[in-house]
C-alpha positions, 0 to 999 in steps of 0.5 A: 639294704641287703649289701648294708646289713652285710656291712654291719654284720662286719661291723657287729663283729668288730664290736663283739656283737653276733650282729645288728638286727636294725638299722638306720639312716637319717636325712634331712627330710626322708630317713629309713629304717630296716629290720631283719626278719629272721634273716628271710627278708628285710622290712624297710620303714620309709618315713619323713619327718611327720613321724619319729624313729621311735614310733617307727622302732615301736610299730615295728617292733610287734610286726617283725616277730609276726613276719618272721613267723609268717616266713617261717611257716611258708618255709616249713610248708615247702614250695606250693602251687604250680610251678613256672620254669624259666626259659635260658637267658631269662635274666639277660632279658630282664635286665635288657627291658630294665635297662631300656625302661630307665635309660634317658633315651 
């Protein structure tokens, strides 16, 4: 999701835009819609075809200012809580079990 909406950002900008604050991809039984959220995530809507992109672009619509806000708040109030220090090598390790668990063996 992330890699796409830098896709788009490209893609704005060849059409004059600052950018695109969604986007959407439709299948023939599951489509997905995403939303930026003041550019601290992205919410991803997965739908099938119960439901139409307008109601999901109407739901979304109140929710994403509210998130943006919520991430805006934790911004502002600064790591809290204690904090986990990673041994070296962690993300090998992480990748090594994921690896394992999605491997066909």
């Amino acid at each position: 999701a992330s890699a796409d909406f830098a896709a788009s950002d490209q893609l704005a900008a060849l059409l004059g835009e600052p950018e695109f604050t969604s986007l959407y991809h439709h299948g023939a039984e599951r489509s997905m819609f995403l939303a930026e959220i003041g550019g601290a995530a992205i919410l991803a809507a997965l739908f099938d075809t119960r439901t139409t992109l307008g109601m999901v672009r109407i739901t979304t619509k109140s929710l994403v200012p509210r998130f943006a806000e919520c991430f805006a708040r934790l911004a502002e109030s600064g790591p809290s809580g204690h904090v986990v220090h990673m041994e070296t090598g962690w993300a090998n390790e992480a990748e090594s079990e994921i690896d394992r668990l999605f491997s066909d063996e």
